[in-house]
One Martini backbone bead per residue (centre of mass of N, CA, C, O) as a GRO file, in nm:
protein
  477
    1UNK     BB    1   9.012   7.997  11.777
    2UNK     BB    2   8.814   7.930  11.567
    3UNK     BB    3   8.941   7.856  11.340
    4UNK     BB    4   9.147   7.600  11.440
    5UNK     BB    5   8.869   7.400  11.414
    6UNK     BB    6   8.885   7.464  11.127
    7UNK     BB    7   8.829   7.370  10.788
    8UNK     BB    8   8.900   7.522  10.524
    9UNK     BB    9   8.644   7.557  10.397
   10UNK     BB   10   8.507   7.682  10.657
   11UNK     BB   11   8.768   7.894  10.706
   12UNK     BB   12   8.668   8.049  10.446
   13UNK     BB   13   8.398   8.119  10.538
   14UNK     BB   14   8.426   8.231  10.851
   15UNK     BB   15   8.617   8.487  10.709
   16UNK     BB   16   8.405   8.622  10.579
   17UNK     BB   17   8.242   8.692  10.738
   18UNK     BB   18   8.392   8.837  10.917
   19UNK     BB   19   8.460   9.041  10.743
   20UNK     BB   20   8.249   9.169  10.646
   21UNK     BB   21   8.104   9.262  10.932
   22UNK     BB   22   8.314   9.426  11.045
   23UNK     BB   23   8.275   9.639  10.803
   24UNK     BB   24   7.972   9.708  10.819
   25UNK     BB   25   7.993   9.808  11.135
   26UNK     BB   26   8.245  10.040  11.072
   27UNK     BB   27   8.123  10.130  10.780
   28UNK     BB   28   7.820  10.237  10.759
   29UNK     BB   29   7.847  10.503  10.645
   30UNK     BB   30   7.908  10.527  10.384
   31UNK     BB   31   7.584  10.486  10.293
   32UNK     BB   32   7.585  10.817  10.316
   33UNK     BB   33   7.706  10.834  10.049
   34UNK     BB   34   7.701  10.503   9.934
   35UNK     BB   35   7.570  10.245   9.861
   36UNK     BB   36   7.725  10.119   9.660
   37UNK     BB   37   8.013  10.189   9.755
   38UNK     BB   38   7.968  10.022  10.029
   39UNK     BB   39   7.913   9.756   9.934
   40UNK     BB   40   8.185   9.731   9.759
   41UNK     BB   41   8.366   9.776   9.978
   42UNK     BB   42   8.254   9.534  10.170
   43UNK     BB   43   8.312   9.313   9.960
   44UNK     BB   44   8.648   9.367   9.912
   45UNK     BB   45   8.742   9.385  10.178
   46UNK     BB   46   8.734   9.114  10.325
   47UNK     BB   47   8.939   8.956  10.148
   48UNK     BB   48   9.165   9.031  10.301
   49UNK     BB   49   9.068   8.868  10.576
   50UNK     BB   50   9.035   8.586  10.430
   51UNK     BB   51   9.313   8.545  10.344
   52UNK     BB   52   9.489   8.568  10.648
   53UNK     BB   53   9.305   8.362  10.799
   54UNK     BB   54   9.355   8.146  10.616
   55UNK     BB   55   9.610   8.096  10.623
   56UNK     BB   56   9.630   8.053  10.948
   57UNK     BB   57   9.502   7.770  10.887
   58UNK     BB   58   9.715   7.654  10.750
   59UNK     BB   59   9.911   7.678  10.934
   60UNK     BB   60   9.813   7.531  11.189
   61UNK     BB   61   9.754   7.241  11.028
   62UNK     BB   62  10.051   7.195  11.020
   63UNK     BB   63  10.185   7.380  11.270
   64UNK     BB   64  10.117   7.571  11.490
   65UNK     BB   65  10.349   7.777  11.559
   66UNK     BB   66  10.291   7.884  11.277
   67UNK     BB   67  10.027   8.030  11.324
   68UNK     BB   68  10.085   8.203  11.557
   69UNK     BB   69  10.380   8.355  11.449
   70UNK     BB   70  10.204   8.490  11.215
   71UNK     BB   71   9.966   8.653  11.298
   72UNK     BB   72  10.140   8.943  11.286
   73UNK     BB   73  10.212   8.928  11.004
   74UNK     BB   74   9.963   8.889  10.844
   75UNK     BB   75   9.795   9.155  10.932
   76UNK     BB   76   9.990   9.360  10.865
   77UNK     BB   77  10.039   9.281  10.570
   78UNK     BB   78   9.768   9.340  10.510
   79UNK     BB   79   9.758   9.659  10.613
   80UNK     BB   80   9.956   9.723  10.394
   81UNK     BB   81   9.819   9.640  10.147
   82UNK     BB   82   9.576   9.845  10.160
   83UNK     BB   83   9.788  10.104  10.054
   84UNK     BB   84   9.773   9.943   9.780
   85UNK     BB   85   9.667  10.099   9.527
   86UNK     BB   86   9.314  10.168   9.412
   87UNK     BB   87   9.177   9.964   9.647
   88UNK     BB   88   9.258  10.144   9.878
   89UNK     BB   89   9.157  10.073  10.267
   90UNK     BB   90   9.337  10.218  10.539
   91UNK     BB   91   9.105  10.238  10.807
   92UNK     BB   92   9.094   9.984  11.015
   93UNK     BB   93   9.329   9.998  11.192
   94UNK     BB   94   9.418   9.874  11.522
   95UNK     BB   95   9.617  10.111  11.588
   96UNK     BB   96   9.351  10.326  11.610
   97UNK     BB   97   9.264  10.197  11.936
   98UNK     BB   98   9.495  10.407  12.095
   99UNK     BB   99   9.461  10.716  11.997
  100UNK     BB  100   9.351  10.790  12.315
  101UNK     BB  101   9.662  10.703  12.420
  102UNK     BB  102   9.900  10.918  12.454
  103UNK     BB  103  10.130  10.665  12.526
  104UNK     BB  104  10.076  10.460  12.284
  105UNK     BB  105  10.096  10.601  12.060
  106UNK     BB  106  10.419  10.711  12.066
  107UNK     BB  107  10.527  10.469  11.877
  108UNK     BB  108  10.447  10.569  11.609
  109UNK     BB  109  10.730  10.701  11.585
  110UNK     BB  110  10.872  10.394  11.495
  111UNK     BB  111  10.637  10.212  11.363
  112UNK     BB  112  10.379  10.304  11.305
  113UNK     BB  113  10.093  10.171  11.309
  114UNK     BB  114  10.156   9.885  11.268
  115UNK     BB  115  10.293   9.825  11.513
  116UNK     BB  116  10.055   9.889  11.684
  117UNK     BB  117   9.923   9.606  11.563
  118UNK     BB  118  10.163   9.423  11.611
  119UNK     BB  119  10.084   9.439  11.921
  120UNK     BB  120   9.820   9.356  11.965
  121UNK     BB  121   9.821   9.055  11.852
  122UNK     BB  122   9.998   8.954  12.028
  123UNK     BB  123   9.849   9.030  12.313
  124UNK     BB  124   9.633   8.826  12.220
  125UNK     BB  125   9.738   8.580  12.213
  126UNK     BB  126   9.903   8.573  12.496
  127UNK     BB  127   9.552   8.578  12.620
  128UNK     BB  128   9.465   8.299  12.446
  129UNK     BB  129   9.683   8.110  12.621
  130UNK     BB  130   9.538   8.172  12.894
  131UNK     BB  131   9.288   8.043  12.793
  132UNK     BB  132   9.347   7.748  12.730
  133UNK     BB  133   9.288   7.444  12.834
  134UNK     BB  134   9.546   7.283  12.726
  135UNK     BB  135   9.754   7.471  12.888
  136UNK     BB  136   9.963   7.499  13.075
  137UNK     BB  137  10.036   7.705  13.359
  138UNK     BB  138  10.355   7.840  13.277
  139UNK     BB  139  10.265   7.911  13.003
  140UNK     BB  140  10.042   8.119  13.113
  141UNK     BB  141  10.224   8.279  13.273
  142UNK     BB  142  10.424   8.374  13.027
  143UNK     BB  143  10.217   8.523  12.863
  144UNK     BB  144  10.108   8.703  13.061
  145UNK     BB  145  10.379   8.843  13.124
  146UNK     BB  146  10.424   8.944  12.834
  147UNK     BB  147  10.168   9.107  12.777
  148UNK     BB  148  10.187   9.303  13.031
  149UNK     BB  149  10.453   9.420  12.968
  150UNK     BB  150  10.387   9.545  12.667
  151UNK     BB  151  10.171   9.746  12.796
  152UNK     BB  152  10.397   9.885  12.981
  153UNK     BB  153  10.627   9.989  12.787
  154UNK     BB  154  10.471  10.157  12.647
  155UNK     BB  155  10.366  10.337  12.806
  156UNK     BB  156  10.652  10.425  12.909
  157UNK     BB  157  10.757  10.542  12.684
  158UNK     BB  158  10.522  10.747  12.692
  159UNK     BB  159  10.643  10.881  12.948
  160UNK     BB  160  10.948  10.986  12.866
  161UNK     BB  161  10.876  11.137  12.542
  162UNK     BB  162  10.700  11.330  12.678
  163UNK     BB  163  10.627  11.625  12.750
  164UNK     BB  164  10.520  11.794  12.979
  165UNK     BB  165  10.583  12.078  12.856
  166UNK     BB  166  10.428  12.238  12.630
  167UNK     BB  167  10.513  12.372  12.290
  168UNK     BB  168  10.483  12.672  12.157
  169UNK     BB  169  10.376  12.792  11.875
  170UNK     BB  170  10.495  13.015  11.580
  171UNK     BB  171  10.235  12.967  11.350
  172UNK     BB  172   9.967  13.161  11.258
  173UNK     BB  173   9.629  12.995  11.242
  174UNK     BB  174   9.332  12.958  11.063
  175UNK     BB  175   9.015  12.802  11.121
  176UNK     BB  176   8.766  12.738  10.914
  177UNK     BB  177   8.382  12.674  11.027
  178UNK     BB  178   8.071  12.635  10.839
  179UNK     BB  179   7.841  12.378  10.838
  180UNK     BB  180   7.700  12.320  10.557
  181UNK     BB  181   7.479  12.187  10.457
  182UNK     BB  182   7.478  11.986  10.183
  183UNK     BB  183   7.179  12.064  10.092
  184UNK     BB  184   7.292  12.369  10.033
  185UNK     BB  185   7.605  12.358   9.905
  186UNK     BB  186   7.436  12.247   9.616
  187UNK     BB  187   7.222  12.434   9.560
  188UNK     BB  188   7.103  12.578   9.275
  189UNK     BB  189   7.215  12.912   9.352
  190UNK     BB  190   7.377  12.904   9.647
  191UNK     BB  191   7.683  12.946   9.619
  192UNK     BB  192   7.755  13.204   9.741
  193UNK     BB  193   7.703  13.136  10.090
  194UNK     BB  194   7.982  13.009  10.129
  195UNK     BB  195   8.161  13.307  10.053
  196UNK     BB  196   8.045  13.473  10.251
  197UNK     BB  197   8.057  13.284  10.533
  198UNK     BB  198   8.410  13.258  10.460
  199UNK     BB  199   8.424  13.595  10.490
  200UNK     BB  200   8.282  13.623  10.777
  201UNK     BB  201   8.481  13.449  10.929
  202UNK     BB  202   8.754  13.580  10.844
  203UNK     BB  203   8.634  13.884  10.983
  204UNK     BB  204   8.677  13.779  11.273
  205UNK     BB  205   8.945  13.791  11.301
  206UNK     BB  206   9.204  13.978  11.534
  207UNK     BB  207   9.451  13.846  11.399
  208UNK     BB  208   9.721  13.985  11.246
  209UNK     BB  209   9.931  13.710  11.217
  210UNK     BB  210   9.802  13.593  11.029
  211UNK     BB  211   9.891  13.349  10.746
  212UNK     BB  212   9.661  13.128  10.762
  213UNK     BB  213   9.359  13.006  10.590
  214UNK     BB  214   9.145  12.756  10.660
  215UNK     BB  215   8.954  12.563  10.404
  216UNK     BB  216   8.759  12.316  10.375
  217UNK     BB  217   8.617  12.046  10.218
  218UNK     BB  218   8.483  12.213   9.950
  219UNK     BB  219   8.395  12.508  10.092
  220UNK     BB  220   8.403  12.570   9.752
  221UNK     BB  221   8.128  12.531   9.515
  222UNK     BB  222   8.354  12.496   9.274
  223UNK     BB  223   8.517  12.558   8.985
  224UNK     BB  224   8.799  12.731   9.006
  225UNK     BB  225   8.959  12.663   8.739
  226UNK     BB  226   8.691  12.808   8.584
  227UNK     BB  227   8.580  13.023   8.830
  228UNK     BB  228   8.619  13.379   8.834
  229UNK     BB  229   8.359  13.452   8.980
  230UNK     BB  230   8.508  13.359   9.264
  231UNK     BB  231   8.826  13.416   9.278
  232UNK     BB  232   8.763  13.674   9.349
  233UNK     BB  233   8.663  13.675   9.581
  234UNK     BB  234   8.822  13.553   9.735
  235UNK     BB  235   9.058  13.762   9.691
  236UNK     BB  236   8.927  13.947   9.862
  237UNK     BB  237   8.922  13.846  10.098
  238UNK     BB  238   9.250  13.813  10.147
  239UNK     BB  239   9.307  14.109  10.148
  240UNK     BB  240   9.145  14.173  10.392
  241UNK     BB  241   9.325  14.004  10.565
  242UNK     BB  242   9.634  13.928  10.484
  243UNK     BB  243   9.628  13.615  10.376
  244UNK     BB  244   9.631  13.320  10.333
  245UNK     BB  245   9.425  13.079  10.103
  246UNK     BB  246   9.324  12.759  10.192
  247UNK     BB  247   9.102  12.630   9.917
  248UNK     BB  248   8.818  12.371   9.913
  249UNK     BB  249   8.740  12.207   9.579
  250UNK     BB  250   8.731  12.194   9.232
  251UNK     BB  251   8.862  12.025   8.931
  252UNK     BB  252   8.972  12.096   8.554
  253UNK     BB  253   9.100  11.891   8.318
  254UNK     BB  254   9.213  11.868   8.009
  255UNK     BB  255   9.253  11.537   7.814
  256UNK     BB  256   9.194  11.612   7.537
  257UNK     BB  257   8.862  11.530   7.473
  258UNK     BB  258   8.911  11.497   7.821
  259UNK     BB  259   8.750  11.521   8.123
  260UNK     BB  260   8.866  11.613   8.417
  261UNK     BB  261   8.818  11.535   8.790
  262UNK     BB  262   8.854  11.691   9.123
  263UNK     BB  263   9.020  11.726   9.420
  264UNK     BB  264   9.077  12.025   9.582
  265UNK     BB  265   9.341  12.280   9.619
  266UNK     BB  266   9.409  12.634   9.716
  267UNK     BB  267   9.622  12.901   9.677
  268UNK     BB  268   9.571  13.247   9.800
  269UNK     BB  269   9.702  13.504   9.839
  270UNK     BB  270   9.692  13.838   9.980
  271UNK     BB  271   9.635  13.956   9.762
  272UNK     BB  272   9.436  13.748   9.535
  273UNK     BB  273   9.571  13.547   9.398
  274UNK     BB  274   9.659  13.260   9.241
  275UNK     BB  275   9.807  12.930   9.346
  276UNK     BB  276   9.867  12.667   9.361
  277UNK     BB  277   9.799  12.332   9.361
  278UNK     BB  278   9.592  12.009   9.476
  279UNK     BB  279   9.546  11.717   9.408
  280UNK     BB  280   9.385  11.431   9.482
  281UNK     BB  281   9.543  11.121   9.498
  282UNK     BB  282   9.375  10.984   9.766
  283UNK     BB  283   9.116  10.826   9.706
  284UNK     BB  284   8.813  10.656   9.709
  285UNK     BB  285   8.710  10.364   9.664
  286UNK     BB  286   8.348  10.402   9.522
  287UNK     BB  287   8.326  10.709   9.593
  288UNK     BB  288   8.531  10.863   9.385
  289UNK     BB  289   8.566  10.604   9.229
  290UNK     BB  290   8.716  10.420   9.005
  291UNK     BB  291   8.931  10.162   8.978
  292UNK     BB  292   9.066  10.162   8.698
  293UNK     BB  293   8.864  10.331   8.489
  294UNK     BB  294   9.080  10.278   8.214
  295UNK     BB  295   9.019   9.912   8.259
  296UNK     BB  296   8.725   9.933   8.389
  297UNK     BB  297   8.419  10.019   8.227
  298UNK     BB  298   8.194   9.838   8.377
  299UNK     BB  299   8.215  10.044   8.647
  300UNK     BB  300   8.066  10.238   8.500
  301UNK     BB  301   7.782  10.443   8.547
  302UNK     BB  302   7.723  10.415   8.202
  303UNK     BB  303   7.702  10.112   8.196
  304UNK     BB  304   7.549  10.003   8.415
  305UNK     BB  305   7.271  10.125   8.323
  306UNK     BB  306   7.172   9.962   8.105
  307UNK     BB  307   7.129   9.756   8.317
  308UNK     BB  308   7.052   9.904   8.602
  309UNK     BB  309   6.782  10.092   8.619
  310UNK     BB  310   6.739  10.155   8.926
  311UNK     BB  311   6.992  10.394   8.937
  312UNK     BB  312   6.753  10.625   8.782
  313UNK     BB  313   6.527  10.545   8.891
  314UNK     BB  314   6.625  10.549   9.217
  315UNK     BB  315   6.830  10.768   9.254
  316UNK     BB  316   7.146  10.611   9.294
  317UNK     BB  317   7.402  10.656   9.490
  318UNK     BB  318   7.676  10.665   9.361
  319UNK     BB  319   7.983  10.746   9.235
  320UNK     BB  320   8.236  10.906   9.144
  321UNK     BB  321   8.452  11.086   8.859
  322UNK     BB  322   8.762  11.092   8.994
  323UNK     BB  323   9.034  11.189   8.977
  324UNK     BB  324   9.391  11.146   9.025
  325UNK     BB  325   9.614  11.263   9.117
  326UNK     BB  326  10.046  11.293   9.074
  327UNK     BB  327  10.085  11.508   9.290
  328UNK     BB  328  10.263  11.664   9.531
  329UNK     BB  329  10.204  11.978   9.734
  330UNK     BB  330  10.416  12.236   9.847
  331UNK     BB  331  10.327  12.511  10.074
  332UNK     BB  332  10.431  12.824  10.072
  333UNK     BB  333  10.502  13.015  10.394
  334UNK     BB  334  10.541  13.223  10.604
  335UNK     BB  335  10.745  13.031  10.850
  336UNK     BB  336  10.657  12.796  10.617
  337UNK     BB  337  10.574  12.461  10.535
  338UNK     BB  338  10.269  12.256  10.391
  339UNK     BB  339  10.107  11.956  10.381
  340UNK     BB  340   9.804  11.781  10.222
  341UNK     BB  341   9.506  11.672  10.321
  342UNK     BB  342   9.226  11.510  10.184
  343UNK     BB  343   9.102  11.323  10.380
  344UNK     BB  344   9.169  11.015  10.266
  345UNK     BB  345   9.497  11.073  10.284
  346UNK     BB  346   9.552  11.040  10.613
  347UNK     BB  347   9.521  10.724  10.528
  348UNK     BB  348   9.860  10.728  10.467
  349UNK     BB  349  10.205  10.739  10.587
  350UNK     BB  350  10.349  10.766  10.352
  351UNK     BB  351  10.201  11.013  10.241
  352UNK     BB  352  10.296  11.221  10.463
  353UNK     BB  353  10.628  11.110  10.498
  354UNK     BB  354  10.675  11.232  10.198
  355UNK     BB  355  10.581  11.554  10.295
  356UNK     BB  356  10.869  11.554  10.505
  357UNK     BB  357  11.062  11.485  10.297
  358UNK     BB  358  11.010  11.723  10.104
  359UNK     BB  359  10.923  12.012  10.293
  360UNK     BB  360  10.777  12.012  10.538
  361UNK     BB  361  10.662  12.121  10.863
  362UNK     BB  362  10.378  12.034  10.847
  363UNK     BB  363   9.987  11.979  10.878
  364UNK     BB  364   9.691  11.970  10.640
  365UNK     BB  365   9.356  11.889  10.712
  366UNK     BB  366   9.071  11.853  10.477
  367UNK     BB  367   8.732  11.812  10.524
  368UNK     BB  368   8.404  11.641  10.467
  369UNK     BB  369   8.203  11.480  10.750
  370UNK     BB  370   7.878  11.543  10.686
  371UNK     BB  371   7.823  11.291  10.572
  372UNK     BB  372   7.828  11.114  10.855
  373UNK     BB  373   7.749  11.273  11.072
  374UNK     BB  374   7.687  11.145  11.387
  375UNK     BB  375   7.919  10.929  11.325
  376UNK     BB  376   8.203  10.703  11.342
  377UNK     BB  377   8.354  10.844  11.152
  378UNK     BB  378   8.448  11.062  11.275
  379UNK     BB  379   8.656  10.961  11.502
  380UNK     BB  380   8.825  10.814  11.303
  381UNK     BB  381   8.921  11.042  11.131
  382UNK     BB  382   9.058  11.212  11.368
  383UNK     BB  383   9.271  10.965  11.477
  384UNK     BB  384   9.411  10.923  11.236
  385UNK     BB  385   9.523  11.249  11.217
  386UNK     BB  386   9.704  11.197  11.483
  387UNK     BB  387   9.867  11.003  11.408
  388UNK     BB  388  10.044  11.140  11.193
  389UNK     BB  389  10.152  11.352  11.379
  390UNK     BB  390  10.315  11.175  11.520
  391UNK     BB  391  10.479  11.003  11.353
  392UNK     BB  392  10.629  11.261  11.236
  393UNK     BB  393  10.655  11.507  11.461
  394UNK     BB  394  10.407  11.664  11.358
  395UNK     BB  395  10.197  11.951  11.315
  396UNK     BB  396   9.846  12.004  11.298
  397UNK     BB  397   9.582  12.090  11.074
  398UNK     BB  398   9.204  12.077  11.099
  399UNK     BB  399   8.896  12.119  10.878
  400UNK     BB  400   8.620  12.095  10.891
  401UNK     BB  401   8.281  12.157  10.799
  402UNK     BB  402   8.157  12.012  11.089
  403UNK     BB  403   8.395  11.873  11.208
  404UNK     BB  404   8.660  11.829  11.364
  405UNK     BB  405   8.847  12.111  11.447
  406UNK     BB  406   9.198  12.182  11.488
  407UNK     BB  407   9.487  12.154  11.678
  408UNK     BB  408   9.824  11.946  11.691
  409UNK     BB  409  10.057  11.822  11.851
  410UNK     BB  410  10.364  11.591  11.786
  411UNK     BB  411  10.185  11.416  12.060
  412UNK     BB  412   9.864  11.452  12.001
  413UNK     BB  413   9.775  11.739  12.154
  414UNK     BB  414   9.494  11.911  12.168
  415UNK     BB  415   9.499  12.274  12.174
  416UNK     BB  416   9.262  12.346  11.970
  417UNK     BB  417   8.881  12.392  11.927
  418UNK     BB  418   8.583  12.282  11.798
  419UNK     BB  419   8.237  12.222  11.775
  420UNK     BB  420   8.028  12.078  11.647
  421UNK     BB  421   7.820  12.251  11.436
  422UNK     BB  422   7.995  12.486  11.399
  423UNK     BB  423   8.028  12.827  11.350
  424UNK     BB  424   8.361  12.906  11.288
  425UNK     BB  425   8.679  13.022  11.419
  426UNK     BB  426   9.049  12.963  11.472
  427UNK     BB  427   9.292  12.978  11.646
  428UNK     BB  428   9.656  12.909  11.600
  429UNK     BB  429   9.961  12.730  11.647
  430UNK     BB  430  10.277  12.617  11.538
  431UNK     BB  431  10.528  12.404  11.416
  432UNK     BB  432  10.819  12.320  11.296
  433UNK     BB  433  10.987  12.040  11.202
  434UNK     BB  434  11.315  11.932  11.353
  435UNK     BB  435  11.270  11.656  11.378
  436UNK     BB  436  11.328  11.310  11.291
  437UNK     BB  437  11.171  11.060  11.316
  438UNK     BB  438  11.213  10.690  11.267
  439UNK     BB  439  10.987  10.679  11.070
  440UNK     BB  440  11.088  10.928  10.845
  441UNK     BB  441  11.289  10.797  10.817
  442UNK     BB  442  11.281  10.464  10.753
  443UNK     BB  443  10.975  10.354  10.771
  444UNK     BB  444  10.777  10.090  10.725
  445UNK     BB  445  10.923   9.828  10.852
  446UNK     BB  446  10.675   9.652  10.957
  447UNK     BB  447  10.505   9.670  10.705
  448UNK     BB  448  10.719   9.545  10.486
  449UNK     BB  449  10.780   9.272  10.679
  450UNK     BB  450  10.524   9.172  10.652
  451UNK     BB  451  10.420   9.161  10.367
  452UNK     BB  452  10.722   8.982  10.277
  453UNK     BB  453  10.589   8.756  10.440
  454UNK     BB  454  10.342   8.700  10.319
  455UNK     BB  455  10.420   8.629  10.047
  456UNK     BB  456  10.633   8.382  10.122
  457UNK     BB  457  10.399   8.207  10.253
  458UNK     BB  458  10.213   8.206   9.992
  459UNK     BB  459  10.463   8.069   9.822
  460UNK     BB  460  10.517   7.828   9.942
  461UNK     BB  461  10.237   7.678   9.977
  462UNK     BB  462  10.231   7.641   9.718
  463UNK     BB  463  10.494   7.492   9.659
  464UNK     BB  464  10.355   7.246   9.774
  465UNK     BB  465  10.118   7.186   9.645
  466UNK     BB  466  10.274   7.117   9.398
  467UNK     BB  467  10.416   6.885   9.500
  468UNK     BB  468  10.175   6.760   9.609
  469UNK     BB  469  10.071   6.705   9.285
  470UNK     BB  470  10.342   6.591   9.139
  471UNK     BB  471  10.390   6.321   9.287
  472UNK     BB  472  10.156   6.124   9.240
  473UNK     BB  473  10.192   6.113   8.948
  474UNK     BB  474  10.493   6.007   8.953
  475UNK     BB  475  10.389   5.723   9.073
  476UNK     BB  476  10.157   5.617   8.864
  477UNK     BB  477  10.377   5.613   8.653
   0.00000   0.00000   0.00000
């Protein structure tokens, strides 16, 4: 690691470049939703990186074993620190590329994403001591052979719990994909054009089962919590097809003086009536809100224009002023329950795992991935969305409004799926969960044993600090 050889101060300028750059380079797609929340995620987020790998800086010079052991503690720690607070932007975690593997993937019902981030970390030190010309021989045999056992051990696992035969699903559900590009569907006066189109894809369906029709997010342009002639619409789809539809709009409540806006889902019954909703718990931070927008006034829209004005002059894509919900939803529907993921929701384990906890059966994903366009984007947000579904052993439906969307059964296996750029219905079946993962039992034990060995080791290390500051004092005393 090029860290251990570079001094504290040195150590913490390299580890944010690292941190930047990673960021960017991963990220680059939030640029076509907000330049500026782009810079601002890219450049708050490094500081993760940053800070854990300063550390392991700090533990490797005061004695390698130390710094070498603790690697794989600091990093899942960070990555289990960025699911909290609402600067949460738990993107980019490394168990995240083995998605594609559907036998190592499988590890993740037993210690969700960061376990096997935690496994990544180990094996890729036990291959940095292989490469290490300082490292006597027998340490390299040995380490060589521990991170190959645990590559082996992993595929096993996942080759021994994934059924051959898989499991056919048992309620039926259709998947809307409207296709509509960003700035067709907000384009002024022409709102109705896609309750027109999500109701004749709705009257392709010829499956007289279907009892839940899903519309991706915001697929309904219009504040539905306020707007009656868009709700008879839906209202009206709804009776014609004679099935549930969850459908993803936008939403607003007074509180006080202030107007509240979400990113919501609307559940309408059969008959057409309008049933619970579900706000967006789990913002973008940058992107979607203000974090703490009620206690840093300063970083709102409203204040930097009097003093950035090139932002209203070059009309530069800021954030929204979205609110978070308060509460998640669980909607009931004939032969199961089922919790919603928004979007950005998706990339939080605790988050899906007590909607599985508190009685969904299975989970429904709505995104609308249009604005990535057809960039590294899109497959990342679909391979987060598998990893949720193996993790707690629940099948998921997934929705987008210009795809990826599919069905995938509890070993993350896509069942039906429709093509990118497609306007279409699909259909296709679930099951609801049966029994629960030991992840969903027991929650993220090795993210949150990682985050509490970084903060004791980020204690120690200070009380160190203090003591060597307080030392020099009293003996010039």
């Amino acid at each position: 690691m090029i860290l251990s050889r570079l001094k504290a101060r040195e150590a913490f300028g390299a580890a944010y470049f690292f941190g930047f750059f990673f960021n960017a380079f991963s990220l680059y797609w939030l640029n076509l939703v907000t330049p500026g929340g782009f810079f601002a995620a890219v450049a708050i987020v490094a500081f993760y990186y940053t800070a854990v790998l300063t550390l392991f800086g700090k533990l490797y010079r005061l004695r390698k074993i130390y710094g070498i052991v603790a690697v794989p503690f600091l990093w899942v720690g960070m990555e289990y620190f960025r699911t909290l607070t609402q600067f949460a932007f738990p993107w980019s975690d490394l168990g995240y590329t083995q998605a594609y593997y559907s036998y190592i993937l499988q590890f993740v019902s037993i210690t969700s994403v960061h376990g096997l981030s935690f496994l990544i970390v180990s094996v890729n030190l036990l291959f940095w001591q292989v490469l290490r010309s300082n490292v006597e021989p027998a340490r390299r045999m040995t380490a060589a052979l521990s991170g190959f056992a645990i590559i082996i051990a992993l595929t096993a696992y996942g080759w021994i719990v994934m059924p051959p035969i898989p499991l056919p699903g048992k309620i039926d559900i259709a998947v809307l994909q409207g296709s509509v590009p960003i700035e067709d569907k907000w384009m002024d006066g022409n709102e109705d054009f896609s309750f027109n189109l999500y109701d004749s894809l709705a009257q392709t369906v010829d499956d007289t089962n279907v009892v839940l029709y899903v519309w991706p997010e915001t697929s309904a342009p219009s504040y539905l919590s306020h707007d009656y002639r868009h709700r008879l619409m839906i209202g009206n789809t709804a009776r014609k097809t004679g099935g549930y539809h969850l459908v993803g709009a936008l939403g607003a409540d007074l509180s006080g003086e202030t107007q509240k806006h979400f990113n919501s889902s609307y559940l309408f019954t059969p008959e057409g009536v309008l049933g619970p909703r579900h706000d967006k718990v789990k913002l973008v931070p940058f992107t979607e809100q203000v974090p703490y927008q009620d206690h840093l006034p300063f970083l709102r829209r409203e204040f930097l224009t009097k003093y950035l004005t090139f932002i209203e002059t070059f009309d530069v894509q800021w954030w929204s002023d979205f609110r978070p919900g308060e509460v998640t939803t669980i909607f009931d529907i004939p032969g199961g329950r089922f919790g919603i993921l928004i979007c950005f929701e998706s990339t939080f384990p605790e988050f899906s795992r007590k909607m599985i906890l508190d009685g969904a059966g299975f989970l429904v994903g709505i995104t609308n991935d249009t604005w990535f366009e057809h960039t590294l984007g899109v497959h990342m947000h679909d391979r987060i969305f598998v990893t949720r579904a193996v993790e707690n052993r629940s099948w998921g439906v997934r929705a987008a409004n210009s795809g990826l969307s599919y069905f995938v059964d509890d070993y993350g296996r896509i069942r039906e799926s429709l093509p990118v750029d497609t306007a279409a219905a699909l259909t296709g079946r679930v099951r609801a969960v049966e029994e629960f993962s030991f992840f969903t039992r027991h929650g993220d034990v090795i993210g949150l044993a990682s985050f509490l060995i970084t903060v004791s080791l980020i204690c120690i290390l200070m009380l160190i600090w203090l003591i060597q500051k307080i030392q020099p004092s009293r003996r010039s005393v």
